[in-house]
N, C-alpha and C positions, 0 to 999 in steps of 0.2 A: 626228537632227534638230537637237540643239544645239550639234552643231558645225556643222549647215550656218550653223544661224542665227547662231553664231560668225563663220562665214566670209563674211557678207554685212555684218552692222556690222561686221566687224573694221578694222585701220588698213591702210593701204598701203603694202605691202612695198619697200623701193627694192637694198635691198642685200642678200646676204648674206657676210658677210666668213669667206673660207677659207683654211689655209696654204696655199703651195705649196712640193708637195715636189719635191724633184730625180728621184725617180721615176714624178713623175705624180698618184701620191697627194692625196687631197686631208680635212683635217680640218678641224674647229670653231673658233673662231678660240679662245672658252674652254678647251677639250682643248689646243688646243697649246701657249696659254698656259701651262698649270701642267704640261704637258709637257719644257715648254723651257725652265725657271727652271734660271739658271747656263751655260744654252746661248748659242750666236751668237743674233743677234736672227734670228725667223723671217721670211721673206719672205710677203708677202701678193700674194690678189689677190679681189676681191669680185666677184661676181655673183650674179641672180637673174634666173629665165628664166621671165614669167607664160606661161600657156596660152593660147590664141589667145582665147579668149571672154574673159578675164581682159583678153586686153590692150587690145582694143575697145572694151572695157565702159570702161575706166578712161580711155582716149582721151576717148568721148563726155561723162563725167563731169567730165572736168577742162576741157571745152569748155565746158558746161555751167553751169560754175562761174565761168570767163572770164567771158560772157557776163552771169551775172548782178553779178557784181562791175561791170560796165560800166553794164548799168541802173542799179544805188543809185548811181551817183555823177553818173550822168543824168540820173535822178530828176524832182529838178528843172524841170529843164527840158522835159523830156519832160510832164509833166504840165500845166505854161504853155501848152504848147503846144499839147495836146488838147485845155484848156479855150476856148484862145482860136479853136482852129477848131472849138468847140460840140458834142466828144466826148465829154466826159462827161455824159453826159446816160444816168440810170438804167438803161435799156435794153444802152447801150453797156459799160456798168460791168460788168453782169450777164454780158455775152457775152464782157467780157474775161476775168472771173471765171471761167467756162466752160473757155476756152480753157488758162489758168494750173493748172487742176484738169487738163484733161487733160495735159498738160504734166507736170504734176507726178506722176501715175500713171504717163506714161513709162519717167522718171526711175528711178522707184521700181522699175518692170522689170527695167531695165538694171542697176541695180546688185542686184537679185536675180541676174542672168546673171552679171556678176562674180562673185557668189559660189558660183553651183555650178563657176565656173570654177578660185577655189581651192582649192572642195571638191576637185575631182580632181588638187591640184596637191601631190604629199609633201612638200614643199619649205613652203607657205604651212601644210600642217596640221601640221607638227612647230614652224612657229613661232608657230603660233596658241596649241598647247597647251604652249608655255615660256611666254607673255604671259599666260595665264591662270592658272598656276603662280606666277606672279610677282607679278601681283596677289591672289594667294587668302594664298599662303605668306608672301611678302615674303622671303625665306630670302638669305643671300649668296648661298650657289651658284646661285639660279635668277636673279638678277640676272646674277651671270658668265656665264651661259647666254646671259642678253638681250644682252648688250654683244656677242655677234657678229651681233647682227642692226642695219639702219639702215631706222627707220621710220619714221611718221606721227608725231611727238613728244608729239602729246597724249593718245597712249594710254599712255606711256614714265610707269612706275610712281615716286612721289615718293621721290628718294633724301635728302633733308634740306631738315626745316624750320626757317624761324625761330628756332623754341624748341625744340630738337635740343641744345642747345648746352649743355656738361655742368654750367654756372652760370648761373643764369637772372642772376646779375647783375652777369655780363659782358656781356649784351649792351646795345648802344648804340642806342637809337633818337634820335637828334636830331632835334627839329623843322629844318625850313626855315630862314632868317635870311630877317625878314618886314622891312617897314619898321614901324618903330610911328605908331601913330596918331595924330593931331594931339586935343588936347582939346579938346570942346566945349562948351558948355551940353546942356540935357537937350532942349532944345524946338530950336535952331540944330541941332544934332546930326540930332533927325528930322527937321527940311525940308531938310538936306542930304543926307542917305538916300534921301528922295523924289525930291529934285532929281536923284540921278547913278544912279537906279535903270535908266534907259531906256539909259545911257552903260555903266554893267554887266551889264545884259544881254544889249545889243550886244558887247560884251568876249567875255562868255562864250559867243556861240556862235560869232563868229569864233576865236574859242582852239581851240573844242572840234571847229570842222569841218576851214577852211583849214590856220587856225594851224599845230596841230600837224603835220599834213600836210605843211605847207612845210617847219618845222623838222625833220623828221624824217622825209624823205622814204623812207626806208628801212621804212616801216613799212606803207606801201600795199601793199595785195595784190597788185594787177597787175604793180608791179616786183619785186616776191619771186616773183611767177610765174615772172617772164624770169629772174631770176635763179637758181633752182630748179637748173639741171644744173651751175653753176657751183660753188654751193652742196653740194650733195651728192658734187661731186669733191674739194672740198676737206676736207670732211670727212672721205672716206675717208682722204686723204691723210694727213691727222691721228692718224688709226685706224692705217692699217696702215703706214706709215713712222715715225710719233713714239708708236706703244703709247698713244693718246689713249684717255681716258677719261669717255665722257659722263656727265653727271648734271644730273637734274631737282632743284631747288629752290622752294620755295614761301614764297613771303614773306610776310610780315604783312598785308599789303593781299589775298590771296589768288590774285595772279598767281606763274605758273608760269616757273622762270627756266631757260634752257637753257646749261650749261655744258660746256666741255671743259677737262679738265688733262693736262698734259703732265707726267710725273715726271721728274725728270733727279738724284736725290739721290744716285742711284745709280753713278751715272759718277764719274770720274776730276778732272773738269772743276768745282773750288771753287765757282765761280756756280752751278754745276747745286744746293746747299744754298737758294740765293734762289728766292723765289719770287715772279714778275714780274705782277701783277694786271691783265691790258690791258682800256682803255676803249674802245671803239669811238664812230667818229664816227658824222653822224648816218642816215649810209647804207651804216653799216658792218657786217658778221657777221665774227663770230670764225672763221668757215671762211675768209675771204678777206681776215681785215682787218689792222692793225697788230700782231698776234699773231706774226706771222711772223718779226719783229724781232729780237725777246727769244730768242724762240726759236732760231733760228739761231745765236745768242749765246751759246747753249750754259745758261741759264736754265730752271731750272721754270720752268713758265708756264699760268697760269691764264684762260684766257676766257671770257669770257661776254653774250647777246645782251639788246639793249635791250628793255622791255616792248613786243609788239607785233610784235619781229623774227622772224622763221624760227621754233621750237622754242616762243620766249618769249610766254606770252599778256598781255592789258593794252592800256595806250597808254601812248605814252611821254609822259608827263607829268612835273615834278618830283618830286613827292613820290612817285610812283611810282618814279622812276628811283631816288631815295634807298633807297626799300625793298628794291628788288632789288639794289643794292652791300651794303645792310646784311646781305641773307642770301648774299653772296657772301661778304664779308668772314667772318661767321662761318660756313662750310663751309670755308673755309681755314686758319682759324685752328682748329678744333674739330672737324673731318671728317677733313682734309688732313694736321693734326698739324705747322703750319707757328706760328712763335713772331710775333707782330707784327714783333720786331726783324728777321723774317729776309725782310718781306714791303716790296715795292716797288711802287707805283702808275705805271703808266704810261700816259698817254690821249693820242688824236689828236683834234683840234679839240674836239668838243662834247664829247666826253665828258672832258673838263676837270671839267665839270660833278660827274660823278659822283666822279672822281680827286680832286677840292679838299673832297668834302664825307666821302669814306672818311678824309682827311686828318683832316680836323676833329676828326673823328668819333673815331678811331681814330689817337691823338697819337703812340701807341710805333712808328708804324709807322718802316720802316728812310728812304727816302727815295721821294721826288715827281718827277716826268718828264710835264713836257705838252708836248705837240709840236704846234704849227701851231693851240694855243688864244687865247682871247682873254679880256678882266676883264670884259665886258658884253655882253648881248646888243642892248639897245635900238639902239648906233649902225650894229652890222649889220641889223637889222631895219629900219630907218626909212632903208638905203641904198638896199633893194629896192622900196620901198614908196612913193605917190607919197608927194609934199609935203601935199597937202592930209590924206590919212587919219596926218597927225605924231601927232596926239591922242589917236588910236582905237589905233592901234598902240603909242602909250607907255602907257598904258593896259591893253591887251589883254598885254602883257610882264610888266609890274611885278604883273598881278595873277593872273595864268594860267602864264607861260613864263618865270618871273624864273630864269635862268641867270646867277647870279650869282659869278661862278668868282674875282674879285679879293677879294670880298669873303669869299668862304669861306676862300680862301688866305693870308689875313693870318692866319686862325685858328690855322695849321698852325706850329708851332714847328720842325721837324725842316728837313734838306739837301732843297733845290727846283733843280731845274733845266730850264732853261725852253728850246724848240729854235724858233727863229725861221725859218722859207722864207723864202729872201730875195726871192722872185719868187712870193709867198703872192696868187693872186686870189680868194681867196674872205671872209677875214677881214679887206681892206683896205678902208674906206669912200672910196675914189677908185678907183687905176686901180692893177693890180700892181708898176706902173713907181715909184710913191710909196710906197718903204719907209716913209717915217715916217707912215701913215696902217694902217698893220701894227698892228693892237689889241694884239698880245704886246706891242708896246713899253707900253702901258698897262699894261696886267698886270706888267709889270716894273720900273714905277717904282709902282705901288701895293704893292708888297712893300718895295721896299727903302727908302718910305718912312714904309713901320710898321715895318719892321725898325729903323731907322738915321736917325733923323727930323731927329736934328744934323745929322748930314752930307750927307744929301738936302736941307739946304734949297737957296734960292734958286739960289745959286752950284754946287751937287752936282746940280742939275735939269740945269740947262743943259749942264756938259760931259757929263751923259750922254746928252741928246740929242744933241749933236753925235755921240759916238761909236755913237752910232743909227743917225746918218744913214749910217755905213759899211756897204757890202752886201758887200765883199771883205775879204779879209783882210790885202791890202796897205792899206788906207784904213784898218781898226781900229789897226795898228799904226802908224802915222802920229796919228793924233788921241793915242794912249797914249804914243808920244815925245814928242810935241808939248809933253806936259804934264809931262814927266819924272818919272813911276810909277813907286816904287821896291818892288817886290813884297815885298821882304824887311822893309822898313819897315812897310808895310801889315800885312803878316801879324802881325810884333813888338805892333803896337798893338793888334790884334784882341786875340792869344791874352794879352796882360796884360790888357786890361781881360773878358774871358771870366776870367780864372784870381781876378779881385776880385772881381766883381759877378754870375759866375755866368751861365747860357747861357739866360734867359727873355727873350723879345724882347717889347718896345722896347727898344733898348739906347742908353744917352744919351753912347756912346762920338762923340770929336769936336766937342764941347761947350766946351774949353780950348783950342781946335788954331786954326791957321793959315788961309786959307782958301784957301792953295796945301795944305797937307796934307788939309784936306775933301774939296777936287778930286780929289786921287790917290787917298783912301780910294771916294770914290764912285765911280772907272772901275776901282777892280781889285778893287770887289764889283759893278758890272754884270757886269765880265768872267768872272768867276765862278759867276753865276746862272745867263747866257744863253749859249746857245751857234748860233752861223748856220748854218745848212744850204742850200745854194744847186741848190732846187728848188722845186717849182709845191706847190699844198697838199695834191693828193692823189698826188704822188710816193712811196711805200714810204722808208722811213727804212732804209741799208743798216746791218746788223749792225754793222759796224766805225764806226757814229755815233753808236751807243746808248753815254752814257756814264753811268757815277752821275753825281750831285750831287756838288759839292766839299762837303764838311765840313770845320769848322778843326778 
C-alpha cells in the first residue's frame, strides 16, 4: 500500500534516459556512465512508455490544470460578470460550491487511476524507489541513479544550497542599488507617505499582477504549457549529446533554482577550462535559450532558469532574480570547482539584469557579454504603455521592476563587451529602422562615461554617436577614417597611463590631450566595447560571434 500510495502523489515521469548499444542492448544512463569513463562518448536515446490508464489519467489531469490556470486569470472578470447578471446570490454560491466539490472528488479519482496505473508499470516503480532513496539517503550514487531519469522537477532532491559554500564569508549577498531618499521633516515626511499611499498601492498591485507578467512573460503557465514538448526535447538534447548535468539549487529567499552544466574541462579545446554563465531573456529556458552559443563554442557552460521558469519556483522579481545568480554563482565557484577568474558572464536582453549585478557582485570574475541588453527599463516600459499611465508606470519600475543594468555595470571593473542587433525590435523606443533609438547605445556611452569621463566629454559624445549611427561595417569604417584613428596611438596612451596610475576606473586619462586626440581615443574604445551583429533581437547569436571582451 505505500508504494501505491507512492505512486499516486509521486511526480510525473517524462523520460527515461538509456544507452544504446550497437547490439540492441539497452542500460542506465548512470551504469553506462561509470561504465564508459576513458570510452568513446555513449550514444543515447530516452523513452518512457506509461500504461494505458496512466496515460489517460495524466491527459485528463493536465486538461484539467489548463482549464483551471484559465479561470485564475479570468477570475476577474468572470466574477463582474455573475455579479452584474445577479448570480451570486447565496443560493447560487452554494450550488457552485456543490458543483466545484464534485469536480474535485473527480479529480481525486482519476489520479488515483493514474496511480494504480504506475503501480503496474516496472518502469515507474524502480523509479519511484531511486526518488525515494534519494530523498531518505541523499548518498551520490543514488543522485547518479536520479540523473537518468527526467521528471516533474519539484520532486528533484536539493543538490546545493546557498550556504553550502565552504566559507560562509565568501559569499556575497548585495542589496539592490536603490535610489536614496530625499530628506524630510518628521511631520512633511508623514503627509507625504499618506499622500502617495493610494499611488503605492496601485504600483504594487500592477508590479505584482500585469507587471511582472508583461516583463517576464516566460513565466505564465499557460505558455510553459505550450512550450512543455519543446522544453523537454531540448533538455534531453542536453543530457544525451552534451553529458548535461541537472541540479536543483536553493536560494536564500527559498526559491528553488533549476540548472544544467555542461563539462567540457576535459576535452582538448583551451576554452572548454572557461566556464560561460548564460542569462536568459525574459521568455527564455536554458533548454532552448542563449546557451547554445557558448556551447557550441566549444565552453563549459553553465545554465540556469529565471524564478518562476520550467524547474525554477518564485516570481521573477529583482531581488529574487539577484538570489538565484547569487546561489548560481556560488554552485559554480564552490560545487563546480570553477576559480572566478575562469568564469564569464553572458546574458541576452533582460538578463543583463542578473549578468551586471553577478558582476558587481562578484568583481574577480574573468569577463562580461550582454547581447541585445539595454541600461534602463523605464523607457522600454513607457514605449508599450499609453502616454497617460507615464506616472503609474515610472513609478510601478523604479519601485517594483527597477532593472537597472547601466547602473549596476558602471560597478563592474573587469573587460565588457557589449553585442548591438542592428535590426533590434524589441529594445528600440521607436521603430527597428532607428538604430540610434537602440538603448545598448545608452548603455554604452554610460560605461565609457564612467570609465573615461575626460574623454567622453562633450566632443567624445558626439563622434561616438555618429559612429552609432553606423548599422554596416562599411559606414563604421568610414566615420573611423573620417577621423583618422590611429589604433597604435590609442593603445600607447591607454597602457602608459594603466602602467602609472593603475587599472581602477575612472580613469582621468585624456585630461592634457588634444581634442582631435579625445575623439580618436573615444571611437577606438566604442570600437572596442561594442561589437554589431546584423539581426532581429531574438535571432540565436552564431558561435563564431561570441567573442571575449578586449582587455588592454
Amino acid at each position: 500500500m505505500a508504494k501505491l500510495l507512492s505512486c499516486i502523489l509521486g511526480p510525473r515521469l517524462y523520460r527515461v534516459y538509456r544507452e544504446r548499444g550497437s547490439n540492441g542492448s539497452r542500460r542506465s544512463r548512470p551504469e553506462a556512465i561509470e561504465s564508459s569513463q576513458g570510452a568513446a562518448e555513449p550514444s543515447w536515446e530516452s523513452y518512457y512508455q506509461p500504461r494505458t490508464l496512466e496515460k489517460h489519467a495524466d491527459s485528463i489531469l493536465a486538461l484539467a490544470s489548463v482549464l483551471w490556470s484559465i479561470s485564475y486569470y479570468s477570475s476577474p472578470f468572470a466574477a463582474f460578470y455573475l455579479y452584474r447578471k445577479g448570480y451570486l446570490t447565496m443560493s447560487k454560491v452554494v450550488a457552485i460550491s456543490h458543483y466545484a466539490g464534485t469536480m474535485l472528488l473527480l479529480l481525486a479519482g482519476i489520479a488515483c487511476l493514474r496511480g494504480i496505473g504506475r503501480w503496474t508499470n516496472p518502469q515507474y516503480i524502480q523509479f519511484i524507489s531511486i526518488l525515494e532513496d534519494a530523498h531518505r539517503y541523499g548518498t551520490p550514487e543514488d543522485k547518479k541513479k536520479l540523473s537518468g531519469y527526467n521528471f516533474d522537477f519539484r520532486s528533484w532532491p536539493v543538490d546545493f544550497r546557498w550556504d553550502d559554500a565552504t566559507s560562509r564569508s565568501d559569499s556575497r549577498h548585495v542589496p539592490l542599488l536603490r535610489a536614496k531618499p530625499k530628506h524630510r521633516s518628521a511631520v512633511n515626511g508623514f503627509l507625504h507617505a499618506i499622500k502617495k499611499l493610494p499611488c503605492q498601492v496601485a504600483s504594487y498591485i500592477v508590479a505584482h499582477t500585469i507587471g511582472r507578467r508583461m516583463l517576464y512573460p516566460g513565466s505564465v503557465y499557460l505558455l510553459q504549457k505550450a512550450l512543455m514538448p519543446m522544453l523537454l526535447q531540448g533538455q534531453a538534447r542536453l543530457v544525451e549529446e552534451c553529458n548535461g548535468k541537472r541540479a536543483k539549487l536553493a536560494a536564500c529567499d527559498g526559491n528553488e533554482i533549476d540548472t544544467m552544466f555542461m563539462d567540457r574541462r576535459e576535452t582538448s579545446e583551451p576554452q572548454g577550462k572557461k566556464l560561460v554563465v548564460c542569462c536568459e531573456g525574459n521568455a527564455g529556458f536554458y533548454e532552448v535559450g542563449c546557451l547554445s552559443t557558448p556551447l557550441d563554442a566549444g565552453y563549459s557552460v553553465l545554465g540556469w532558469n529565471h524564478p518562476g521558469f520550467a524547474g525554477s519556483t518564485g516570481a521573477p522579481l529583482p531581488q529574487n532574480e539577484a538570489n538565484a545568480m547569487d546561489v548560481v554563482m556560488q554552485y559554480a565557484i564552490h560545487r563546480l570547482g570553477f576559480l572566478p577568474e575562469d568564469i564569464i558572464l553572458y546574458a541576452w536582453s533582460i538578463g543583463g539584469f542578473t549578468a551586471t549585478w553577478a558582476a558587481m557582485s562578484y568583481p574577480d570574475i574573468s569577463a562580461l557579454i550582454l547581447d541585445a541588453s539595454f541600461d534602463d527599463l523605464v523607457p522600454l516600459a513607457l514605449k508599450v504603455m499609453p502616454e497617460s499611465w507615464r506616472g503609474l508606470v515610472t513609478r510601478t519600475v523604479r519601485l517594483h521592476l527597477n532593472l537597472n543594468n547601466g547602473e549596476q555595470l558602471c560597478k563592474y571593473q573587469g573587460p565588457v563587451l557589449l553585442v548591438r542587433r542592428t535590426k533590434d525590435e524589441i529594445i528600440t523606443t521607436t521603430v527597428p529602422e532607428d538604430i540610434m533609438s537602440n538603448r545598448g547605445n545608452d548603455l554604452l556611452l554610460k560605461l565609457l562615461q564612467f570609465r573615461y569621463p575626460k574623454v567622453m566629454a562633450e566632443e567624445g559624445v558626439r563622434v561616438v554617436r555618429e559612429w552609432l549611427e553606423a548599422s554596416t561595417p562599411m559606414e563604421e569604417a568610414s566615420v573611423y577614417s573620417r577621423y583618422e584613428v590611429e589604433d597604435d596611438w590609442c593603445l600607447s596612451v591607454l597602457t602608459s597611463y594603466k602602467a602609472e596610475h593603475g587599472d581602477s576606473f575612472p580613469w582621468s586619462v585624456g585630461d592634457d590631450m588634444t581634442p582631435e586626440g579625445r575623439r580618436q581615443l573615444a571611437l577606438f574604445l566604442a570600437r572596442k566595447h561594442l561589437q554589431n551583429f546584423e539581426a532581429t533581437h531574438c535571432a540565436p547569436l552564431p558561435p563564431q560571434e561570441f567573442h571575449l571582451p578586449w582587455h588592454l
